[in-house]
C-alpha positions as CSV (number, residue, x, y, z in Angstrom):
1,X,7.3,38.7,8.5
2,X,5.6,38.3,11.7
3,X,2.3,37.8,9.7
4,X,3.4,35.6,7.2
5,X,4.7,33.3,10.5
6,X,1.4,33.0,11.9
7,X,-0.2,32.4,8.4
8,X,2.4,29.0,8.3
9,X,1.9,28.4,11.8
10,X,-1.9,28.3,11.4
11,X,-1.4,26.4,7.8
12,X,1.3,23.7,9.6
13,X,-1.2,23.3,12.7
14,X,-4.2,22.9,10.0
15,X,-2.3,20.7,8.0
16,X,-1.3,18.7,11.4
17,X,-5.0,17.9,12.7
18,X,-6.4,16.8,9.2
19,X,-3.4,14.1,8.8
20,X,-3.8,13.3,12.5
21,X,-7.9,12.1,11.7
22,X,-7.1,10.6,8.3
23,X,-4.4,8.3,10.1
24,X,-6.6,7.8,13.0
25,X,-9.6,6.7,10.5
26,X,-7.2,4.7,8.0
27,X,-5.8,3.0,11.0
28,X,-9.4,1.4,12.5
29,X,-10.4,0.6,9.2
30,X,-7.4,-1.3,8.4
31,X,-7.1,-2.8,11.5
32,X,-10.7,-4.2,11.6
33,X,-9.5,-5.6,7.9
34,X,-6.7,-7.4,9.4
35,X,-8.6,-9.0,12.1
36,X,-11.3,-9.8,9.3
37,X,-8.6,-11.3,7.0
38,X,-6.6,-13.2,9.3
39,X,-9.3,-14.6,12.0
40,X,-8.7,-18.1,11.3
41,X,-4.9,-17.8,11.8
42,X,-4.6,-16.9,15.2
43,X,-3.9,-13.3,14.8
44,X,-4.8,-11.1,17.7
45,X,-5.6,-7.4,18.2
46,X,-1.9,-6.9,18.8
47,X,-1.1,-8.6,15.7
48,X,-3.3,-6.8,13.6
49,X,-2.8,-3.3,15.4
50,X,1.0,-4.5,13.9
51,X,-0.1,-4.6,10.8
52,X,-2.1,-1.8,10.2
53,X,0.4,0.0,11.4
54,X,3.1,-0.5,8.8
55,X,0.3,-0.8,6.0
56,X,-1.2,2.8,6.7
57,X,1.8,4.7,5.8
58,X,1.4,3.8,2.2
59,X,-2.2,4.8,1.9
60,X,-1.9,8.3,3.4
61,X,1.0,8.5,1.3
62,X,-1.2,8.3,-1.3
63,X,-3.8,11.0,-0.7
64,X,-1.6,13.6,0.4
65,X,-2.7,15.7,-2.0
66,X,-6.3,15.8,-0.8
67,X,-5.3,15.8,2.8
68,X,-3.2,19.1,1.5
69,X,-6.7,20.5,0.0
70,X,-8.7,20.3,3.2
71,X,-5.7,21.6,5.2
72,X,-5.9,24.4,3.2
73,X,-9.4,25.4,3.2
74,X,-9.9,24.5,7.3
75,X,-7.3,27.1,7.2
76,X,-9.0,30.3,4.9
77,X,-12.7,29.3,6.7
78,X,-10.9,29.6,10.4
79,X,-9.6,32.9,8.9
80,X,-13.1,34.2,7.3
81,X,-14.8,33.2,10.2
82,X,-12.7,35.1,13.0
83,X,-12.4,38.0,10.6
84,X,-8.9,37.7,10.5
85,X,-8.6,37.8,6.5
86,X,-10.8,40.6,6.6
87,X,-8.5,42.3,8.4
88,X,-5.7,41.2,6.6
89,X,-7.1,42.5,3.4
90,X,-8.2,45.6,5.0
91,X,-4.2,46.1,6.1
92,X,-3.5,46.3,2.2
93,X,-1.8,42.6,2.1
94,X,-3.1,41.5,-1.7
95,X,-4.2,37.9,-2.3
96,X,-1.1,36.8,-3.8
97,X,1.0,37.6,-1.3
98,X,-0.8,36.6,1.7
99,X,-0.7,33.0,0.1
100,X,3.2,32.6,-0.1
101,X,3.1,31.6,3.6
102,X,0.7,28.8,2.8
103,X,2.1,28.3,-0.6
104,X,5.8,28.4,1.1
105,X,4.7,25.6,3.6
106,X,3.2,23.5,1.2
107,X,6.5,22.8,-0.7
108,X,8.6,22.6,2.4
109,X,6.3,19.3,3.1
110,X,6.1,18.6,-0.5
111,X,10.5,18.6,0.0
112,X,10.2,16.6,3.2
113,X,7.6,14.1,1.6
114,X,9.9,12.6,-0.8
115,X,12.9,13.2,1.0
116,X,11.5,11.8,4.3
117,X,8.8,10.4,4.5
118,X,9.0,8.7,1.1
119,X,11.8,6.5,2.2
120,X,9.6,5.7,5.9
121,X,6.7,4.7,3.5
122,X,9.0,2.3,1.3
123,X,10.5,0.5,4.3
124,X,7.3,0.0,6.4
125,X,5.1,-1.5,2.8
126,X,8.4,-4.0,2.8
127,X,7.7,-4.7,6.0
128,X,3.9,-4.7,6.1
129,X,4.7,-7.7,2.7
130,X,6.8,-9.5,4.7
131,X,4.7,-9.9,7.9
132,X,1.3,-10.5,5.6
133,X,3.4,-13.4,3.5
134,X,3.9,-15.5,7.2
135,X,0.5,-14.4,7.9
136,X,-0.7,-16.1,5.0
137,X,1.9,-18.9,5.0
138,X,1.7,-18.8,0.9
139,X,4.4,-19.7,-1.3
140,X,6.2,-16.7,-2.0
141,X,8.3,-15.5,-4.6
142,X,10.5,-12.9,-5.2
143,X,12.6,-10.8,-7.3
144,X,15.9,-8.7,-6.5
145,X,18.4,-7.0,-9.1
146,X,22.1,-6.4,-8.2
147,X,25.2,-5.8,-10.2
148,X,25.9,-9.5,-10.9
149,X,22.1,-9.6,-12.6
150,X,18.9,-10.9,-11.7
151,X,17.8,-12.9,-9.2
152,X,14.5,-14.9,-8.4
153,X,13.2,-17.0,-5.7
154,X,10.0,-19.6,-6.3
155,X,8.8,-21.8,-3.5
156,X,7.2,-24.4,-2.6
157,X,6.3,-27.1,0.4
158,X,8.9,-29.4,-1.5
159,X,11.8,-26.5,-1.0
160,X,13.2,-23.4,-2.5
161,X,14.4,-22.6,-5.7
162,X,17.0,-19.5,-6.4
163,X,17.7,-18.1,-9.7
164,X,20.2,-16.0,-11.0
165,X,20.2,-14.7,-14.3
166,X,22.7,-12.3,-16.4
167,X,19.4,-10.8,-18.1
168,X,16.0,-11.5,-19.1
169,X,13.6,-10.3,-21.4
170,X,11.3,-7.3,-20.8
171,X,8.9,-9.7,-18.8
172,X,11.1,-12.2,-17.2
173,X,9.7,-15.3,-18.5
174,X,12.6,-15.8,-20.5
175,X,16.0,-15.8,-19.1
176,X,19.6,-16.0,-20.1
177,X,23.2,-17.2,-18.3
178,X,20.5,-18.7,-15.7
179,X,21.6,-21.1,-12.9
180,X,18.9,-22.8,-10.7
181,X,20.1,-24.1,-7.1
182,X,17.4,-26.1,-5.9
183,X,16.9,-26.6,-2.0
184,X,15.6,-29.9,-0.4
185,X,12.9,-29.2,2.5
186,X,16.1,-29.5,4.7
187,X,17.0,-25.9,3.7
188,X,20.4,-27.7,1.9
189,X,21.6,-27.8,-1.3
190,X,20.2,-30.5,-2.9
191,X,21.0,-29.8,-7.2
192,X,22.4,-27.2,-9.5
193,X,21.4,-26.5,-12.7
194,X,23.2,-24.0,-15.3
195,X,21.2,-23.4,-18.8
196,X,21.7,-21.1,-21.7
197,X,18.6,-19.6,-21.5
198,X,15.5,-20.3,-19.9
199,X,11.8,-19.8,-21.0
200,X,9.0,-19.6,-18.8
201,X,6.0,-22.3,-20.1
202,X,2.9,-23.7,-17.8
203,X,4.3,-25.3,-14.9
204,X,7.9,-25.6,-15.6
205,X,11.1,-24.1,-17.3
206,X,12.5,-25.3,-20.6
207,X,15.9,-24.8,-20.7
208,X,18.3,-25.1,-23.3
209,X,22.0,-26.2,-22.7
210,X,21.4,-27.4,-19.8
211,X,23.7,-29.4,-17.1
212,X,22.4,-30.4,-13.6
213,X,24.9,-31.2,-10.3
214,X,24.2,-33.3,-7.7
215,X,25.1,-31.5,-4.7
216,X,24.6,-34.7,-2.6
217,X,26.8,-36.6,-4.0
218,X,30.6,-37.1,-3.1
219,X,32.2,-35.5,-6.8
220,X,29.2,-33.5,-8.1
221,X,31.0,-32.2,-11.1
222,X,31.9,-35.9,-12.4
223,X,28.5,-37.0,-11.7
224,X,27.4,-33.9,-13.5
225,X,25.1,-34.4,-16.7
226,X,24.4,-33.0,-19.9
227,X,20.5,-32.4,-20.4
228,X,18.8,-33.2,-22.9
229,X,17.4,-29.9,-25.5
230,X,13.6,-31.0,-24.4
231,X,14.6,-30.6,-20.4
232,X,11.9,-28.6,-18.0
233,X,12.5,-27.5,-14.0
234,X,8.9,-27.8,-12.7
235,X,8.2,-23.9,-11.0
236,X,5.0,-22.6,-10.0
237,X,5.8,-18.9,-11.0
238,X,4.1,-17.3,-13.8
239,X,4.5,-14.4,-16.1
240,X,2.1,-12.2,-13.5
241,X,3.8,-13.4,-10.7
242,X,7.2,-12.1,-12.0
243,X,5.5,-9.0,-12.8
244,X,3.9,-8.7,-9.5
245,X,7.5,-9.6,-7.5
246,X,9.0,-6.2,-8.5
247,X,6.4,-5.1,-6.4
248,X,5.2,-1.0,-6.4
249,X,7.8,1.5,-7.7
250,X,6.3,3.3,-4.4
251,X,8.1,0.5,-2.3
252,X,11.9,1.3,-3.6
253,X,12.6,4.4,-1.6
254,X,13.0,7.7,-3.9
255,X,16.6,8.0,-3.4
256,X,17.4,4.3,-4.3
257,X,15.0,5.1,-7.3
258,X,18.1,5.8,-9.9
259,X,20.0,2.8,-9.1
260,X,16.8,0.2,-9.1
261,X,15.7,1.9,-12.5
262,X,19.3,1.6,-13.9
263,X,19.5,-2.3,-12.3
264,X,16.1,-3.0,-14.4
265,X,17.3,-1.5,-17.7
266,X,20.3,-3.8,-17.4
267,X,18.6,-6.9,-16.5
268,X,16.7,-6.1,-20.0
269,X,13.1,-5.2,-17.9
270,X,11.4,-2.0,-18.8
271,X,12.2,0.7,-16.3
272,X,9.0,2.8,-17.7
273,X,6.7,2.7,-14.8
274,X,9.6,3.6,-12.5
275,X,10.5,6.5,-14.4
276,X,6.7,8.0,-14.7
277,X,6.8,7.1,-10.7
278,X,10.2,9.1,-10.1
279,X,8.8,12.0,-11.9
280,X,5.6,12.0,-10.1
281,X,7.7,12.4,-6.7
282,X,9.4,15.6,-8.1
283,X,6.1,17.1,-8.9
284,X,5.0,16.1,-5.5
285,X,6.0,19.8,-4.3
286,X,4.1,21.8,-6.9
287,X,1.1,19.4,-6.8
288,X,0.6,19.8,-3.2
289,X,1.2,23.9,-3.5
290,X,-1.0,23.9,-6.5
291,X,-4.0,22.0,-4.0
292,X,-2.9,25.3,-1.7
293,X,-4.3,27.5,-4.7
294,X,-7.1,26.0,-5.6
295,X,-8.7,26.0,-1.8
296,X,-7.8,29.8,-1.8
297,X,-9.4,30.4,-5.1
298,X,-12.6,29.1,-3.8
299,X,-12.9,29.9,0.3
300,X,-10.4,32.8,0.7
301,X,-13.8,35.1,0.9
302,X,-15.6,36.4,3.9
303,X,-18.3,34.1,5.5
304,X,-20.9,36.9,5.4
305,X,-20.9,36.4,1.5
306,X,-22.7,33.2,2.0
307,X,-22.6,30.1,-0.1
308,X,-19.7,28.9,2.2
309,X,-20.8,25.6,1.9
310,X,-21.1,25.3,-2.2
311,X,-17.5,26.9,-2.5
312,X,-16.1,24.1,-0.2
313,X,-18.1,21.8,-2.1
314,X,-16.5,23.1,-5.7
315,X,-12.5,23.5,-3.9
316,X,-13.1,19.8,-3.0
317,X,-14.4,18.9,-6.0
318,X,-11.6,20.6,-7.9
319,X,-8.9,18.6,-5.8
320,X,-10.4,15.1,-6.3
321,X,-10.3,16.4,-10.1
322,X,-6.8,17.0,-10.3
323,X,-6.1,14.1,-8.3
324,X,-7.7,11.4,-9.9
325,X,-6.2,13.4,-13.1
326,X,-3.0,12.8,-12.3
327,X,-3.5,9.5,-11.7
328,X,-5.2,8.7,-15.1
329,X,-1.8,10.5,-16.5
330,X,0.1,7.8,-14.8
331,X,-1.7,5.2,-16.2
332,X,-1.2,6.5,-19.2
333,X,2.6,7.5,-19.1
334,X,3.0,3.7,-17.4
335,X,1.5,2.2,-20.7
336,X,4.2,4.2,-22.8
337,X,0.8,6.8,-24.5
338,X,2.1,10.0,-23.6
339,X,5.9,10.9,-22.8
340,X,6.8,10.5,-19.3
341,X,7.5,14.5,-18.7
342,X,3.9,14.9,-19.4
343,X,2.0,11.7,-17.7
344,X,3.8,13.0,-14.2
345,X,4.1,17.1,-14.8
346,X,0.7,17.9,-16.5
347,X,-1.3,17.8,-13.5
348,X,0.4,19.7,-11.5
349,X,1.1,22.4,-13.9
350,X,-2.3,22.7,-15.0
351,X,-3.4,23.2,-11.5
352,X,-1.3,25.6,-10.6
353,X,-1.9,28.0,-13.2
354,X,-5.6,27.7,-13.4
355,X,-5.7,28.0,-9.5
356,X,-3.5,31.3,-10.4
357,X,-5.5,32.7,-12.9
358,X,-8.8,32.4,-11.0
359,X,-6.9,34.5,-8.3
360,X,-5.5,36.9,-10.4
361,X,-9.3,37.2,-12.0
362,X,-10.7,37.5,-8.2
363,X,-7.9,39.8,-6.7
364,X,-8.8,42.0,-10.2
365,X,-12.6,41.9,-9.4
């Protein structure tokens, strides 16, 4: 027991200073981006230390598994080199079970990833949209579901437009039990309009059963009209945009994840991406534990055997495999060519037990 402590201690500690640099690193680069992107607008050092700071979450988010990898083999070469796994080995501790401390460790912060730190990421990328939209003083628009159905925002300099519909195709440009509220450049009310449907062409809407309210006026609803079956509402969103408005499924924290996927599917969007995305996070345990495995099976030898540097070479190698694997599986689960289940477990699976197998063929040896 008091081994296997140290073992996690030395792993967690490991695991601690190889997050630290990567954040450290991630954090220059994207600051001297900010700076770089936003030069002409005024934004300072303090500005752009701002932003980096909520925009690096999200990309060591991403390359946790990796940053798991090279935890893991700083950890078995510190061992190798003070002789410490020699004299683990020598003590009759087998292979197998001196890596359930490491393996142990790796999916307790697999566990807190999602559960924690997933939710952190999603809040700081809104946040980090947010503050690079009034950077960039762009038009903006944005999409939101709730209970009562969908709803849109499209903007220009002439005002805002919001958008409710009861549901929409699986794309959004075409939308159903849709009411447009229009707002002058005085941030009021300025018109309403309430169609049967709504389809998305270049540069405008064309409705159908449309009526349009004057919200100026003293009695909008007798000064309401009926308009005609050829009526538009100029907008400036297009199919991409509306694409691009739901944003990441990484932004919608893992435990709002059921409840936004369920809000798409009713709304009529496809919830497919989401779901390869929610699967992925479950995995995230066993994928990080499998990267745990596959150091081992490389550079959990003595340092007298030589070829140190080749086998950290190959352990490396094998974890930018798997995780550019796992990536092309989500591509292909988001695209709807293999079954979800697969695009997000596969990886992770495959890992682990070839990781296992080259122990188990080592330990044998």
């Amino acid at each position: 027991m008091i081994l296997s402590t140290y073992i996690a201690r030395r792993f967690l500690w490991a695991y601690a200073q190889v997050l630290g640099t990567f954040w450290a690193i991630m954090m220059l680069i994207d600051m001297v981006e900010q700076l770089r992107r936003f030069s002409g607008r005024g934004i300072g050092t303090a500005g752009a230390l701002h932003l980096a700071a909520m925009n690096t979450p999200a990309s060591l988010y991403r390359i946790l598994p990796l940053i798991t990898i090279l935890a893991a083999i700083t950890l078995f070469l510190s061992l190798a080199r003070s002789s410490e796994l020699v004299v683990i080995r020598a003590a009759g501790r087998s292979a197998l079970r001196f890596l359930v401390a490491p393996v142990l460790m790796a999916l307790m912060i697999g566990g807190l990833t999602i559960a924690v730190f997933n939710p952190l990421v999603a809040a700081t990328q809104k946040e980090y949209d947010r503050l690079w939209a009034a950077a960039a003083d762009g038009a903006s628009s944005t999409l939101s579901l709730a209970d009562s159905g969908l709803w849109l925002r499209q903007g220009t300099e002439d005002g805002q437009t919001v958008i409710r519909a009861a549901r929409a195709n699986s794309d959004g440009t075409e939308l159903f039990g849709v009411t447009f509220i229009l707002f002058g450049a005085d941030s009021l009310a300025a018109e309403r309009v309430e169609a049967d449907s709504a389809r998305l062409i270049p540069g405008a809407w064309a409705l159908t059963g449309a009526k349009r309210w004057d919200m100026s006026g003293a009695n909008p609803e007798r000064e309401a009209v009926i308009l005609p079956a050829d009526a538009t509402l100029a907008s400036n969103l297009t199919a991409a945009g509306i694409r691009d408005s739901f944003g990441e499924p990484s932004a919608v924290p893992f435990w709002g994840l059921p409840a936004y996927i369920a809000g798409l599917e009713r709304a009529g969007f496809s919830a497919r991406a989401h779901r390869v995305w929610y699967q992925m996070e479950l995995a995230q345990p066993l994928l990080l534990a499998a990267m745990v495995l596959i150091a081992a099976g490389f550079t959990m030898r003595h340092a007298r055997f030589g070829k140190t540097g080749v086998y950290v070479l190959l352990a490396i190698l094998g974890g930018f495999f798997i995780f550019f694997l796992r990536n092309f599986a989500q591509v292909l689960g988001n695209n709807g060519q293999i079954p979800i289940i697969f695009a997000a477990w596969a990886a992770p699976v495959a890992a682990a037990l070839l990781a296992l197998g080259l122990l188990l063929h080592l330990e044998d040896g």
